[in-house]
SEFIMAR-890631 format. One record per residue (C-alpha): residue number from 1; x, y, z. Coordinates in steps of 0.5 Angstrom, whole numbers, plus 2048, in hexadecimal, padded with zeros to 3 digits. Layout:
BEGIN
NODE    nr     u     v     w
NODE   NUM     X     Y     Z
...
***
This chain:
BEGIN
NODE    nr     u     v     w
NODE     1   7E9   806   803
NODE     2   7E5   808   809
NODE     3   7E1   80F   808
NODE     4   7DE   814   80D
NODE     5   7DA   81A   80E
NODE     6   7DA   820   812
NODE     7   7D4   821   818
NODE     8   7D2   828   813
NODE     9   7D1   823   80D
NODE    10   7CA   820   810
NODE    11   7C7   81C   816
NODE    12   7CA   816   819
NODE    13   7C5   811   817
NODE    14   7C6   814   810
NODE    15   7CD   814   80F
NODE    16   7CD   80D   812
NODE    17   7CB   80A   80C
NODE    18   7D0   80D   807
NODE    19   7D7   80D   80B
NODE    20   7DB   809   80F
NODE    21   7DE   80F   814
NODE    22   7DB   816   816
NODE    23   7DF   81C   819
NODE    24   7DC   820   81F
NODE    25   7DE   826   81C
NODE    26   7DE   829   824
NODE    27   7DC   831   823
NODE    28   7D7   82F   81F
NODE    29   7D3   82C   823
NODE    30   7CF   830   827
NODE    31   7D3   82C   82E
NODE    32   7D5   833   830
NODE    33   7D1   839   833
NODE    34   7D7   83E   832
NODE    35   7DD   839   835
NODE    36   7DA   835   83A
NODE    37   7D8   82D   837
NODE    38   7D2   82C   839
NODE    39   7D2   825   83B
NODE    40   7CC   822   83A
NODE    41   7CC   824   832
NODE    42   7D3   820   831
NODE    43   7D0   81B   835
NODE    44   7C9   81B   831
NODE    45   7CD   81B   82B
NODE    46   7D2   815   82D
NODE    47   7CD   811   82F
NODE    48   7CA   811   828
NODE    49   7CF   811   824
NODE    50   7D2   80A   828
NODE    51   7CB   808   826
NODE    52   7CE   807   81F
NODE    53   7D4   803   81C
NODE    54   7D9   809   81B
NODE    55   7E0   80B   81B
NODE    56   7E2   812   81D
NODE    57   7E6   818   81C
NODE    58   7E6   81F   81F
NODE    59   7E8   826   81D
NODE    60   7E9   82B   823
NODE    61   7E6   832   824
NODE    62   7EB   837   81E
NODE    63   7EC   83E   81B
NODE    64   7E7   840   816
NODE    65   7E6   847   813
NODE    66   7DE   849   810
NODE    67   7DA   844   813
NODE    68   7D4   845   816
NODE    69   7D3   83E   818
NODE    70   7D9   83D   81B
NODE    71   7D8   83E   823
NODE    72   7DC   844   825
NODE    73   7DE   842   82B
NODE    74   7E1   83B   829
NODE    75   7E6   83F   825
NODE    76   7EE   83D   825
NODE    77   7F4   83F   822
NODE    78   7F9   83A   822
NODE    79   7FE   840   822
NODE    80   7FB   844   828
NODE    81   7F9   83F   82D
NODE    82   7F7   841   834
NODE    83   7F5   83D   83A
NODE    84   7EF   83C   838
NODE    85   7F0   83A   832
NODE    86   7F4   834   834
NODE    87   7EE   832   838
NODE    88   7E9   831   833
NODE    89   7EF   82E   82F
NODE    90   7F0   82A   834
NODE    91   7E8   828   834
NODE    92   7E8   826   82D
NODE    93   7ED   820   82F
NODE    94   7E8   81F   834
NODE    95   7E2   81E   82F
NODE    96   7E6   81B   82A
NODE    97   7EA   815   82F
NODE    98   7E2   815   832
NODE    99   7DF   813   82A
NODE   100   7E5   80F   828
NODE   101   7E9   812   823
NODE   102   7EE   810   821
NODE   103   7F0   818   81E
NODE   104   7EF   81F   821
NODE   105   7EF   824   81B
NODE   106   7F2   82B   81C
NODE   107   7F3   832   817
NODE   108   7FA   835   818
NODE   109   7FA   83B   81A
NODE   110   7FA   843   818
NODE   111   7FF   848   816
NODE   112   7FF   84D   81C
NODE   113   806   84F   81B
NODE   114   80B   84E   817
NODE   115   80A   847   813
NODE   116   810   844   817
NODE   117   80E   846   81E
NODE   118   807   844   81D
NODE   119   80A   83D   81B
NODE   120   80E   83C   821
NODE   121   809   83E   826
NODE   122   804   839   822
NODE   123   809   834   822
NODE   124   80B   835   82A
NODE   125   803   834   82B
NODE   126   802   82F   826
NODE   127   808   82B   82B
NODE   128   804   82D   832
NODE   129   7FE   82A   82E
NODE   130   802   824   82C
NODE   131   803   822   832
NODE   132   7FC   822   835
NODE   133   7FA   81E   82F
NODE   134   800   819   831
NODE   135   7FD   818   837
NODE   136   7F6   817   835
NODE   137   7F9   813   830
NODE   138   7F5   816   82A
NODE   139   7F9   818   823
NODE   140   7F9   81F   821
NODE   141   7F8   821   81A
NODE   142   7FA   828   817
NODE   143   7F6   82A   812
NODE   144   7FA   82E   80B
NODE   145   7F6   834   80A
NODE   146   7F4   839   804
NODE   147   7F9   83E   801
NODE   148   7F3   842   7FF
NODE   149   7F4   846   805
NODE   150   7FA   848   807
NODE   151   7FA   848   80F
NODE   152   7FA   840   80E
NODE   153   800   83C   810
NODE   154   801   835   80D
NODE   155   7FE   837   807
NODE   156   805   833   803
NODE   157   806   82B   804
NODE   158   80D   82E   806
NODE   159   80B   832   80C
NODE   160   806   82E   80F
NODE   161   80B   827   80E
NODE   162   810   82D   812
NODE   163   80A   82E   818
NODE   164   80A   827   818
NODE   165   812   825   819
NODE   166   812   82B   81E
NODE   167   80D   829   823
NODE   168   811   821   823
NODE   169   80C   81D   826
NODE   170   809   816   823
NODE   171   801   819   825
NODE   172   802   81F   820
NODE   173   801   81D   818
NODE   174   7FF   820   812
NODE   175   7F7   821   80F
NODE   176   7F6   822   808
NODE   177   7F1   827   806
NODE   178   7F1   827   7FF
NODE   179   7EC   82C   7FD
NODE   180   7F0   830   801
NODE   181   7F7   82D   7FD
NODE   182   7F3   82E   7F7
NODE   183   7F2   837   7F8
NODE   184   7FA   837   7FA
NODE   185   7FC   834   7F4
NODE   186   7F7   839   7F0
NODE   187   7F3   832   7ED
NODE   188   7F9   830   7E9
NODE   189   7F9   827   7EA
NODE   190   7FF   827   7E8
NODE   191   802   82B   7EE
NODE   192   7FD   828   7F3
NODE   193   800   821   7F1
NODE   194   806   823   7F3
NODE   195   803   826   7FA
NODE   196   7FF   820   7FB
NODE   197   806   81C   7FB
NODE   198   80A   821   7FF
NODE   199   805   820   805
NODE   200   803   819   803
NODE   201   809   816   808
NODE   202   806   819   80F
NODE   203   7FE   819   80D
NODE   204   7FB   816   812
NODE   205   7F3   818   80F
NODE   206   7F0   81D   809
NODE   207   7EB   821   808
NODE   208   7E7   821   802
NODE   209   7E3   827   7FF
NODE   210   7E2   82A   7F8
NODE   211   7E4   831   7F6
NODE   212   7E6   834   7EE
NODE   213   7ED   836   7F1
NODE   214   7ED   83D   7F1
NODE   215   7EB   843   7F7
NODE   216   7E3   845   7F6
NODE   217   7E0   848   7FD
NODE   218   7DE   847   802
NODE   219   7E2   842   803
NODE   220   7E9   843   7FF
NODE   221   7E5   83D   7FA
NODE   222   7E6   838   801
NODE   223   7DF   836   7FE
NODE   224   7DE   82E   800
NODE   225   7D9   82D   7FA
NODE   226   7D9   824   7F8
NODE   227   7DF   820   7F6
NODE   228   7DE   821   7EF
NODE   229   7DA   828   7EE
NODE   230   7E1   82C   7EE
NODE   231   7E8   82B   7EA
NODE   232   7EC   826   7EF
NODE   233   7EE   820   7EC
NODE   234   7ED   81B   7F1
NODE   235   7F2   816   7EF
NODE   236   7F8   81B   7F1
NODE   237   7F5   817   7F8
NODE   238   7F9   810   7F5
NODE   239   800   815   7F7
NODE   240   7FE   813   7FF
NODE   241   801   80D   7FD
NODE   242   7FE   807   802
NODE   243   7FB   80D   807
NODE   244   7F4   807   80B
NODE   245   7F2   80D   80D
NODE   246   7EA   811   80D
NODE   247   7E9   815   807
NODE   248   7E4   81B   80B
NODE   249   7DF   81E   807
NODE   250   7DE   825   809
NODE   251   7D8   826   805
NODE   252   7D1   82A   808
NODE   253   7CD   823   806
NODE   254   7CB   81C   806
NODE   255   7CA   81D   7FF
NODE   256   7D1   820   7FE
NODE   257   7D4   81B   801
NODE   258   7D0   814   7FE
NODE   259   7D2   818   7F7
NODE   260   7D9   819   7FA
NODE   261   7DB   813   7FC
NODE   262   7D8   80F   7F7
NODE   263   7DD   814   7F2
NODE   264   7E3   814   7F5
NODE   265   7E2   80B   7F6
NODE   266   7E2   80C   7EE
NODE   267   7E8   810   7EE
NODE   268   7EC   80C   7F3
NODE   269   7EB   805   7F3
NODE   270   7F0   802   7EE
***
């Protein structure tokens, strides 16, 4: 069982003691000034992290709503894409293949229009995007979201297993986030069980946050707290089957994560 951390949840040296596996969570780390990657801090930031014995993920630039921490020009709707958008996609393959990840994480996209027009221009994008991924050869991952807003696509594991089979390709999976699952199933166990095994044939990598379930602001209750401090009951996870893959933690601390791995080790090991 192998577990990973998010770059916001601490310093490299730090979280170097506690998981296997960190995921460059690209718009956050302060490698842009507006859009223009600034070279020599990717390179800065790649030369200590292969000072250490790492694996790595990656999550690409996404559509966030009520964020003063997200970098306004680095926003991008899956559904409403622009040439520009396709670069700093394209970037963030780039940055992945550079770090060695296995996986590039990414959030669907926004409805805009009507639910099914958003999802078959997000599907036209996703294939275009696909297609670059296959030629850097890097696997892409479409992250389920919450049902606490309304404007998300993918919030159901049918419609994001739907996304997936459009698009078609071998670089294009699934990545679980269960604490988005657990606010689209209200913080019903039983119901995200039955979410985590609908999903469980395409997951390629998952995401672990804690939440109570339920809508709260500013954050529709997407609220990231620690494995164990929120209702999910992670032994739901076991419906994945022989998923090998990174269990991330998207938590804000070392200390989350240390507390996160060492519950959810407890909860999984058999």
């Amino acid at each position: 069982m192998k577990f990973g951390a998010s770059t916001f949840a601490g310093s490299l040296s730090d979280l170097n003691e506690i998981v296997d596996s960190i995921e460059l969570y690209i718009p956050k780390m302060r490698l842009y000034e507006g859009r223009v990657l600034q070279k020599d801090r990717l390179h800065a930031f790649l030369d200590e992290f292969f000072s250490y014995d790492l694996l790595s993920t990656a999550h690409a630039p996404y559509h966030i709503e009520f964020s003063v921490e997200y970098p306004i020009e680095l926003l991008v709707d899956m559904s409403n894409m622009t040439g520009k958008d396709f670069l700093l996609m394209n970037e963030a393959v780039d940055i992945a293949v550079l770090s060695g990840a296995d996986v590039l994480v990414l959030h669907p996209g926004r409805i805009t229009d009507t639910p099914k027009k958003s999802f078959w221009r997000m599907v036209q994008n996703l294939r275009i995007l696909t297609k670059y991924a296959e030629d850097n050869g890097i696997l892409l991952a479409l992250e389920n979201k919450e049902n606490t807003d309304p404007l998300n696509l993918c919030c159901e594991a049918e419609e994001l297993l739907s996304a997936v089979k459009a698009v078609n390709s071998d670089f294009l999976g699934a990545a679980l986030d269960i604490g988005h699952a657990n606010l689209t199933c209200g913080g019903d166990q039983k119901k995200l069980a039955d979410y985590v095994k609908k999903l469980s044939p395409d997951v390629v990598h998952v995401h672990v946050h804690d939440n109570y379930g339920k809508k709260t602001e500013p954050y529709g209750g997407d609220e990231h707290m620690c494995p164990g401090r929120g209702v999910i009951d992670y032994s739901v996870l076991k419906n994945l089957g022989d998923y090998d893959g990174i269990y991330n933690l998207e938590v804000f601390s070392t200390e989350e994560a240390a507390e996160g791995k060492e519950y959810l080790s407890k909860v999984l090991t058999p």
